[in-house]
C-alpha positions as CSV (number, residue, x, y, z in Angstrom):
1,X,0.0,0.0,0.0
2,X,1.0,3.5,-0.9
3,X,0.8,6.2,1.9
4,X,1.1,9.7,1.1
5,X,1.2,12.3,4.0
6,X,0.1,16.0,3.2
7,X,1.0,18.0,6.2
8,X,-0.8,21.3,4.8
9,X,-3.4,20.9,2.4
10,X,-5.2,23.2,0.4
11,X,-8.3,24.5,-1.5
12,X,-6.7,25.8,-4.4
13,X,-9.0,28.7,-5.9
14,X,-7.6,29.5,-9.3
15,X,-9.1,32.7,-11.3
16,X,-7.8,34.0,-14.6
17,X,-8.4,37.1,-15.7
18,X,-7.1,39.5,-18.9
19,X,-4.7,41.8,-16.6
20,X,-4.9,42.8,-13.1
21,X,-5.3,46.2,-11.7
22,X,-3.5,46.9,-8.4
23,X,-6.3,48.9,-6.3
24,X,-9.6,48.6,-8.5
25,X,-11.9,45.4,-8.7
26,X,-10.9,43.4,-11.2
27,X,-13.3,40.7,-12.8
28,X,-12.5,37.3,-13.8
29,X,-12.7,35.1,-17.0
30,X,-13.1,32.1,-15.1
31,X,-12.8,30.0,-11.9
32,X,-12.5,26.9,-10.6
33,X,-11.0,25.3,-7.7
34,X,-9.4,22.4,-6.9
35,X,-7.9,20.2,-4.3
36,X,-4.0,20.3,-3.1
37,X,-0.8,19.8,-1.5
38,X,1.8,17.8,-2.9
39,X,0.7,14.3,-1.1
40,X,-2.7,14.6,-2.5
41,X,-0.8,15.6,-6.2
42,X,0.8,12.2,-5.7
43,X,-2.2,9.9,-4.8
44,X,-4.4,11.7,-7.6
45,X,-2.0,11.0,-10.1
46,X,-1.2,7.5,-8.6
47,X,-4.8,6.6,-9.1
48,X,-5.1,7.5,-12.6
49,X,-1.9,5.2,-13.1
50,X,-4.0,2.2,-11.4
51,X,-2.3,2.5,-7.7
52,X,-4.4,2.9,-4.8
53,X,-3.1,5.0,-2.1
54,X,-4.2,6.6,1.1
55,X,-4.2,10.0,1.8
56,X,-2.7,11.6,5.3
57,X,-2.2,14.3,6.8
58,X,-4.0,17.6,8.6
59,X,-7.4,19.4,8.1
60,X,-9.7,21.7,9.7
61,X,-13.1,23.3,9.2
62,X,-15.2,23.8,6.4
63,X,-12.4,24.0,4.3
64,X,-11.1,20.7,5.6
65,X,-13.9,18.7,5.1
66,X,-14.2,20.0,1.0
67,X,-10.4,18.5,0.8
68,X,-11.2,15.3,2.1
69,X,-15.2,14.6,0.1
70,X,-13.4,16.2,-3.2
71,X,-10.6,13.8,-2.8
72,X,-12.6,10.3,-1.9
73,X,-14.8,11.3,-4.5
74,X,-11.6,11.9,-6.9
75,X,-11.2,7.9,-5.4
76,X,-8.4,8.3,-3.1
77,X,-9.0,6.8,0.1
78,X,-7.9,9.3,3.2
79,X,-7.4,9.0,6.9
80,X,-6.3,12.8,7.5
81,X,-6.3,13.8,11.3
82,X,-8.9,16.3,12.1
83,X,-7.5,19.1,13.9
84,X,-10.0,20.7,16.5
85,X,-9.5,24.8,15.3
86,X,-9.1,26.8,12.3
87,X,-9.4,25.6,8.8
88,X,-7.4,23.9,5.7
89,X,-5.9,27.3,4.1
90,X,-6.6,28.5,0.6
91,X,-4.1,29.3,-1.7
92,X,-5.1,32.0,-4.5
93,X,-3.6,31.3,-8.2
94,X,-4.2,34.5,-10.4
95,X,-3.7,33.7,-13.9
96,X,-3.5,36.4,-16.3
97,X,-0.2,38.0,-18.4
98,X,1.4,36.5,-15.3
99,X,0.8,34.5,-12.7
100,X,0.6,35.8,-9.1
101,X,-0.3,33.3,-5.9
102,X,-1.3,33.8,-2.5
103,X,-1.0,31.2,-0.7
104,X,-2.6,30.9,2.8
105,X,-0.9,29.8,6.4
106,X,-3.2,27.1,7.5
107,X,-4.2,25.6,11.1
108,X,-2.1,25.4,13.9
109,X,-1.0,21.7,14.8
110,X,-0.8,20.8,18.2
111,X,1.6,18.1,19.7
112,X,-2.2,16.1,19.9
113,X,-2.7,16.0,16.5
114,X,1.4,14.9,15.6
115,X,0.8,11.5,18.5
116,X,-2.4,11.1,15.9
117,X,-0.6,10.9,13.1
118,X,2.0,8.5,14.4
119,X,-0.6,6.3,15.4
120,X,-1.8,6.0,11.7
121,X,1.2,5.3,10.7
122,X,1.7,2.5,13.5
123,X,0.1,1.1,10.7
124,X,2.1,0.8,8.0
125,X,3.7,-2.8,7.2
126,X,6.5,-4.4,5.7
127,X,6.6,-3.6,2.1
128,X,4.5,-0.6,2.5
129,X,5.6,2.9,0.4
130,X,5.5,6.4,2.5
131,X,5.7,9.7,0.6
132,X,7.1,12.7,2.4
133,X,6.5,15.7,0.2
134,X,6.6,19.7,0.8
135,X,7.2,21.7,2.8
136,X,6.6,21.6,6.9
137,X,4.1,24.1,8.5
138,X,5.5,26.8,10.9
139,X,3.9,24.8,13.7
140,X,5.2,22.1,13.2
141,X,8.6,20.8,14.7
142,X,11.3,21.4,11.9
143,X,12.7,18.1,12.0
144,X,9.0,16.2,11.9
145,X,10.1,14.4,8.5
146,X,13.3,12.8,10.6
147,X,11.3,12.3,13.7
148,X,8.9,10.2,11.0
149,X,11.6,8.2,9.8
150,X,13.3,7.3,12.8
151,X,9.4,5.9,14.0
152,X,9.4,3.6,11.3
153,X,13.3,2.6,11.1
154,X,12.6,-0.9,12.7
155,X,9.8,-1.5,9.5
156,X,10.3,-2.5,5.9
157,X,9.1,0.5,4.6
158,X,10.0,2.3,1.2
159,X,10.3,6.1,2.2
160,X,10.6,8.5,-0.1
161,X,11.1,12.5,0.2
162,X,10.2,15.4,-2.2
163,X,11.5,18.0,0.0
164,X,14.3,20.9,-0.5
165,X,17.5,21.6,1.4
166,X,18.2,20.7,5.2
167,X,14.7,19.3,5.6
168,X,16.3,16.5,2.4
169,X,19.7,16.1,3.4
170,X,18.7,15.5,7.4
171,X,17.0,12.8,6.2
172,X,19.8,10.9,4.0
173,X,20.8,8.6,7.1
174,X,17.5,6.9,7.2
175,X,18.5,6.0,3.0
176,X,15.1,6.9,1.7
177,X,14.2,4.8,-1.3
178,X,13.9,7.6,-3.5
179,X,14.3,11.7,-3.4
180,X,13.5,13.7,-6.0
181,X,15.7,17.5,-6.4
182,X,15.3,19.6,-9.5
183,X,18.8,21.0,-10.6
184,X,18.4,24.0,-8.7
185,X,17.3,22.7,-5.7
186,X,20.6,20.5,-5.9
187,X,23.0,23.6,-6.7
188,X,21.3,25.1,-3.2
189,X,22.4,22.1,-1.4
190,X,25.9,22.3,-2.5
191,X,26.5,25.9,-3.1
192,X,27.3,24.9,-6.6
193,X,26.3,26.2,-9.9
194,X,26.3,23.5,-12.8
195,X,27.5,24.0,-16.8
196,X,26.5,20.2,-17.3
197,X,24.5,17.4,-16.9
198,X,28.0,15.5,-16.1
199,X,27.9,17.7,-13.0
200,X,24.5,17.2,-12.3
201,X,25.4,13.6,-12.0
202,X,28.5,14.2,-10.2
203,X,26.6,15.7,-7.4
204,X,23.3,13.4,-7.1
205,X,25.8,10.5,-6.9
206,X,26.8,12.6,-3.9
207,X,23.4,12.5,-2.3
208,X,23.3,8.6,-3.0
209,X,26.6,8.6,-1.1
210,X,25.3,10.1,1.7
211,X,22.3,7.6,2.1
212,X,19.4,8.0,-0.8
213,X,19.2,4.7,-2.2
214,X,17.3,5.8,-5.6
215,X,18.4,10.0,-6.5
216,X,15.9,11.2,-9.2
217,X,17.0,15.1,-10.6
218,X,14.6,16.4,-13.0
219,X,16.3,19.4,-14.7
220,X,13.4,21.2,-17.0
221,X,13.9,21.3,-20.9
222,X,16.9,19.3,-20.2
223,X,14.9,15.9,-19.0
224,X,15.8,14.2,-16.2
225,X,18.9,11.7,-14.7
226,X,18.4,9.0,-12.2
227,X,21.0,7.5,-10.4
228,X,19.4,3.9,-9.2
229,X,19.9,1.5,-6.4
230,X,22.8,-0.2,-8.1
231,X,24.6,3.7,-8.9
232,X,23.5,3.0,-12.8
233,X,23.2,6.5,-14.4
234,X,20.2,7.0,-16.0
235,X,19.1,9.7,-18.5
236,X,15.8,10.7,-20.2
237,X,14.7,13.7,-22.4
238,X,11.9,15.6,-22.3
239,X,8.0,15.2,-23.5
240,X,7.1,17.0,-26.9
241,X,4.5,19.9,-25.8
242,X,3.3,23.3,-24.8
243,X,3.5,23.6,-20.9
244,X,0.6,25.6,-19.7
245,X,1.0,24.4,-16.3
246,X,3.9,23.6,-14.0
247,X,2.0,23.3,-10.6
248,X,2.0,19.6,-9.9
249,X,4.1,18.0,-12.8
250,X,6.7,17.2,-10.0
251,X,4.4,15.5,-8.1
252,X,3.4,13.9,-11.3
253,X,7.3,12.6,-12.0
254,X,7.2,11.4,-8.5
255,X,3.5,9.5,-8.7
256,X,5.1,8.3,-12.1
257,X,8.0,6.9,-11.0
258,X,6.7,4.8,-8.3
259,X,4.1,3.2,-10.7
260,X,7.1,2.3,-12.7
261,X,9.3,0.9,-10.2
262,X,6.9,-1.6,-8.6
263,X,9.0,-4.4,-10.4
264,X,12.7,-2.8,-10.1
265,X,12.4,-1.7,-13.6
266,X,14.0,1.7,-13.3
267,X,14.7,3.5,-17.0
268,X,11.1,1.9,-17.5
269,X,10.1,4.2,-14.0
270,X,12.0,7.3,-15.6
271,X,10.1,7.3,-18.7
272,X,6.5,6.6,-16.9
273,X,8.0,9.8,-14.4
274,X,9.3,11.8,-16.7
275,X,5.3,10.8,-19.0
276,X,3.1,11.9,-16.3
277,X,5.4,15.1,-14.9
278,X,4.9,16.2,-18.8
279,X,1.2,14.8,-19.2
280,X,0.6,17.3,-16.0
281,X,2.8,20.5,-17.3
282,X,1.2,20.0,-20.9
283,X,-2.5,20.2,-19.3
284,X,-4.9,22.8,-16.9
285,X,-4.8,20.3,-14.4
286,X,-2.9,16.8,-12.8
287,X,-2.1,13.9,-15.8
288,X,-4.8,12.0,-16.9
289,X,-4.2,8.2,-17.8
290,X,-4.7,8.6,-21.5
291,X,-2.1,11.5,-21.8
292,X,0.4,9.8,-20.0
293,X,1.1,6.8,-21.8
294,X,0.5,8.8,-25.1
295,X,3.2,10.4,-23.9
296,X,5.2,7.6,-22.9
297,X,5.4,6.6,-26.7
298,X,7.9,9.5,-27.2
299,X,10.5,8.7,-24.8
């Protein structure tokens, strides 16, 4: 069973519009909202890839309880911990000549709700797969995603972490299954700046030195490298398309790649990652099933 774990979710509220004008009412073209967090990315896209997942993590209020019926209904199961005050934020997406977001704080999460979550994920099994992703709330401890993985060291449990900087490489000594760095989010680590792909490489064979069993990179219009298990290097290009959307396509090449690597098969879970991260960025909204393994037939 796939776990993900979405420690602020969100009612997205998107609105496009022709231009914005600082100080007057402005009118829009069109609205519609949808459900978030990068967790909740992952299981939707997981499902449409024919994994089942559940969904974890914290909500509250009215907006709370629209994340979790819009997701079931999606047909992700969830078991998110209902926090007692406030309510799931909102995060505002303006999309006109440019895009502008304003993205809401959320609830406060007491040390109540954090023993609640542990005991959900008392129980995950042998052979089980947890997904860490984002970032952590400012109520929250800052090492929660070590604290997580140091609970669930004694299990069999594939762990993997879409997360950026110290909150990544505090993690590396529990040798997560998989994480998954853009190229810039990899120079930050190491104070670097890269010319190459060869350096790219160089330096995510560095994070699988210092504990990540699989190291997935995704670099933009330059594809993405995977350094696997056995420290095979692993290449792939990019999708053909016109990106109209980059939230969630690297959820997408997360969702993706754990489809693919459910028999070991890794440049087979690089393609289906690298397929459903452009199946996402090439539509409004998360990949559907069709797009992503039309998509697959390019790479």
């Amino acid at each position: 069973m796939v776990y993900t774990v979405t420690f602020n979710p969100a009612v997205d509220y998107i609105v496009r519009t022709d231009e914005i004008n600082v100080g007057k009412v402005n009118r829009s073209i069109s609205e519609e909202i949808l459900f978030g967090g990068k967790g909740i990315n992952i299981s939707l896209v997981l499902k449409e890839l024919g994994i089942n997942s559940k969904a974890l993590g914290f909500i509250a209020g009215f907006t709370g309880r629209a994340i979790e019926e819009g997701v079931r209904e999606m047909g992700v199961e969830t078991d998110f911990v209902h926090l007692k005050d406030g309510f799931s934020r909102i995060n505002v997406k303006i999309k006109s000549a440019e895009e502008t977001e304003l993205n809401g704080q959320g609830p406060r999460i007491d040390s109540e709700a954090i023993a609640e979550l542990y005991k959900k994920l008392d129980g995950l099994e042998n052979g089980d797969t947890l997904v860490l992703a984002g970032s952590i709330p400012n109520t929250l401890p800052s090492d929660i995603y070590e604290k997580i993985l140091e609970h669930l060291a004694q299990k069999d449990i594939k762990v993997i972490v879409d997360a950026t900087k110290e909150l990544l490489l505090n993690v590396l000594k529990y040798k997560p299954f998989l994480i998954k760095p853009n190229n810039y989010e990899l120079e930050e680590m190491f104070g670097v700046a890269f010319k190459n792909v060869e350096e790219i490489v160089e330096y995510a064979k560095k994070l699988k030195e210092m504990g990540a069993v699989n190291v997935l990179v995704s670099m933009a219009e330059k594809g993405a490298v995977l350094i696997d298990e056995n420290g095979s290097v692993h290449t792939c290009g990019v999708c053909k398309g016109s990106v109209v959307n980059s939230l969630g396509a690297g959820d997408s090449m997360v969702a993706g790649f754990i489809a693919g690597s459910l028999d070991g098969d890794y440049p087979y879970a690089l393609k289906l990652g690298t397929a459903a991260g452009g199946a996402t960025a090439f539509s409004d909204g998360l990949a559907q099933r069709n797009d992503i393994y039309r998509l697959l037939q390019q790479l």
